[in-house]
TORDRENTOR-953663 format. One record per residue: residue number from 1; x, z, y of N, C-alpha, C in turn. Coordinates in steps of 0.2 Angstrom, whole numbers, always signed. Atoms other than C-alpha are relative to their C-alpha. Layout:
N
<NUM; <X; Z; Y>; <X; Z; Y>; <X; Z; Y>>,
...
END
This chain:
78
<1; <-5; -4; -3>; <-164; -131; +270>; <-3; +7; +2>>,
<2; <+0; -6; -3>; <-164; -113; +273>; <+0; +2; +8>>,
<3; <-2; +0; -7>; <-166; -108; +291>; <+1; +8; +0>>,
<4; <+0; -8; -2>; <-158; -92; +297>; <-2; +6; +1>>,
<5; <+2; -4; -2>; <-163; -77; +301>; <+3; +5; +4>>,
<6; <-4; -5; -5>; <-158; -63; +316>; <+0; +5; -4>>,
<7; <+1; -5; +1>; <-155; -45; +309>; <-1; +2; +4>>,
<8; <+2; -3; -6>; <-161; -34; +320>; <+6; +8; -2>>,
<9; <-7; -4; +1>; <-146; -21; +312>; <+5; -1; -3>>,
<10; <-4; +6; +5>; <-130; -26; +303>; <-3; +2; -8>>,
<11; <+3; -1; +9>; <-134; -28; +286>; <+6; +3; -4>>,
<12; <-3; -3; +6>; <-127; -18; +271>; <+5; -4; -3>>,
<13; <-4; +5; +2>; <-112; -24; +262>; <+0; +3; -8>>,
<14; <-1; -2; +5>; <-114; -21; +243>; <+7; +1; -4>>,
<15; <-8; -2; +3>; <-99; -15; +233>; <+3; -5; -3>>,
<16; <-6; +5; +4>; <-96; -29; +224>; <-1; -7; +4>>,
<17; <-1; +5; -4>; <-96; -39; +238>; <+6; -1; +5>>,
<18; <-5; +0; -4>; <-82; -42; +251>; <-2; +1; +7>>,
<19; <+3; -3; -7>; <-92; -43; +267>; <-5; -8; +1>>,
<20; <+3; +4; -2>; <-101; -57; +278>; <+5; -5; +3>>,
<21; <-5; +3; -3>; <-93; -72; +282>; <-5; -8; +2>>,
<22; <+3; +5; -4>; <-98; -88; +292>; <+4; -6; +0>>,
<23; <-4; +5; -1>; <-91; -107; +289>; <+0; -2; +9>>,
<24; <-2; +5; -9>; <-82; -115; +304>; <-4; -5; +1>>,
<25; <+6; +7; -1>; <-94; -130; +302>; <-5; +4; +6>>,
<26; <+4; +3; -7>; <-105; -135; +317>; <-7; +4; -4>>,
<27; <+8; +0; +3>; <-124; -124; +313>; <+3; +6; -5>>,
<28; <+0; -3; +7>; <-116; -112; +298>; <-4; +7; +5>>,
<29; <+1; -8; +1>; <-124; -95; +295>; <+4; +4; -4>>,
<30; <-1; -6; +3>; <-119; -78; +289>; <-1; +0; -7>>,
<31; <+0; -3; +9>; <-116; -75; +268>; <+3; +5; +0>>,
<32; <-3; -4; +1>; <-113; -63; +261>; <+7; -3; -6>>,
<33; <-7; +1; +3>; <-96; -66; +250>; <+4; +4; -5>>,
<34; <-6; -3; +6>; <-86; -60; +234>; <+7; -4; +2>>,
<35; <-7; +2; -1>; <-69; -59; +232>; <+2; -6; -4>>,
<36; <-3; +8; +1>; <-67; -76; +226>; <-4; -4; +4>>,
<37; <+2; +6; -4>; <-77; -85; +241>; <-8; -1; -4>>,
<38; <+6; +4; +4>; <-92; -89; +231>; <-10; +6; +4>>,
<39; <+5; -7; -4>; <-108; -80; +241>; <-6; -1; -8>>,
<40; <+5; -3; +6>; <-124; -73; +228>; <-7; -4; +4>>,
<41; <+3; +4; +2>; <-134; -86; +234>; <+0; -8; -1>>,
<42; <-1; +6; +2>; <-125; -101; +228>; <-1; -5; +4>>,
<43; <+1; +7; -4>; <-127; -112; +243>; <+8; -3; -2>>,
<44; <-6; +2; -1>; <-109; -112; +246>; <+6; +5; -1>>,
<45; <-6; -3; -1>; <-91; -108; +244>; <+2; +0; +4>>,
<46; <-1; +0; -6>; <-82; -101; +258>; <+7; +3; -3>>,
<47; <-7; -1; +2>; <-63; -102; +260>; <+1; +5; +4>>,
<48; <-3; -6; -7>; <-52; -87; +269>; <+0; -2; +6>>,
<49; <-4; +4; -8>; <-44; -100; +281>; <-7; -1; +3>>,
<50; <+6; +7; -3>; <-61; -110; +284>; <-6; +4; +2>>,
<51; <+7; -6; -1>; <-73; -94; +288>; <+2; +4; +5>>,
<52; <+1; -6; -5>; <-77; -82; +300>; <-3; +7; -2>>,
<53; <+3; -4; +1>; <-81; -64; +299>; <-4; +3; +7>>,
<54; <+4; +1; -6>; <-94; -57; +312>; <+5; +6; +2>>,
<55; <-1; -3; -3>; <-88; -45; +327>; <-4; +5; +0>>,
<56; <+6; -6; +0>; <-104; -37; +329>; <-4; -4; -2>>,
<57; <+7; +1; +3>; <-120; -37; +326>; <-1; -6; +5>>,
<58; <+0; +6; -5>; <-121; -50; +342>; <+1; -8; -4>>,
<59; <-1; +5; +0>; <-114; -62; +333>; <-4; -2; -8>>,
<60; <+4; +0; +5>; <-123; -60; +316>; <-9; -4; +4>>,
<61; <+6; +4; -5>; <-140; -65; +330>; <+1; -4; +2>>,
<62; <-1; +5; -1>; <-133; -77; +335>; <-1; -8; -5>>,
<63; <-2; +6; +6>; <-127; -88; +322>; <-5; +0; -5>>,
<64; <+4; -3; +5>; <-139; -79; +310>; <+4; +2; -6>>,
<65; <-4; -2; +6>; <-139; -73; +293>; <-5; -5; -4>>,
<66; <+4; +2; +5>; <-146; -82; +276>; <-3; +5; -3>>,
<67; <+2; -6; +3>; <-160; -73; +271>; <+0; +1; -6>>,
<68; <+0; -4; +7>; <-158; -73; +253>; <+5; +4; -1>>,
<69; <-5; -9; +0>; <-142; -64; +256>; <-3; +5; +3>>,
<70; <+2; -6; -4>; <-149; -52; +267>; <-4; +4; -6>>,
<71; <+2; -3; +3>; <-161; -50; +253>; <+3; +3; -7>>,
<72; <-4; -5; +3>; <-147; -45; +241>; <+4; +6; +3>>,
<73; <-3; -7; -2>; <-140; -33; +251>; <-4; +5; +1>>,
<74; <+2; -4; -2>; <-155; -25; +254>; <-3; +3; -7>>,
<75; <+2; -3; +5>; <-159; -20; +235>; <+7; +5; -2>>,
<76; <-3; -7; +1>; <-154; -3; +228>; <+2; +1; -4>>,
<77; <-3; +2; +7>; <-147; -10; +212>; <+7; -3; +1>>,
<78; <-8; +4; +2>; <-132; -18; +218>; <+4; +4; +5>>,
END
């Protein structure tokens, strides 16, 4: 299992992504998210109703983010 990680900025939201979103489950972290729920590192599908989006950056530290999304946001290709 992946253990999360804090941003210490908010992270990028690539274009062809929709944002960051966070299961309601007990422990979930930060993915990033396509317009069909499905995040670019394949852990999980996340539904509209059954997710959260962060308020700030506070809450991205908190809960965490998944670094392999993190590491797709940060490349200059997408």
């Amino acid at each position: 299992m992946t253990r999360a990680i804090a941003p210490a900025t908010m992270p990028a939201v690539p274009g062809r992504y929709q944002g960051w979103r966070r299961s309601l489950r007990r422990g979930a972290m930060f993915h990033l998210i396509d317009y069909l729920g499905v995040t670019p590192c394949r852990r999980r599908a996340l539904e509209r109703n059954a997710s959260r989006a962060p308020d700030n950056l506070g809450d991205m530290q908190y809960w965490g983010a998944c670094p392999r999304c993190i590491k797709i946001s940060e490349r200059p290709d997408q």
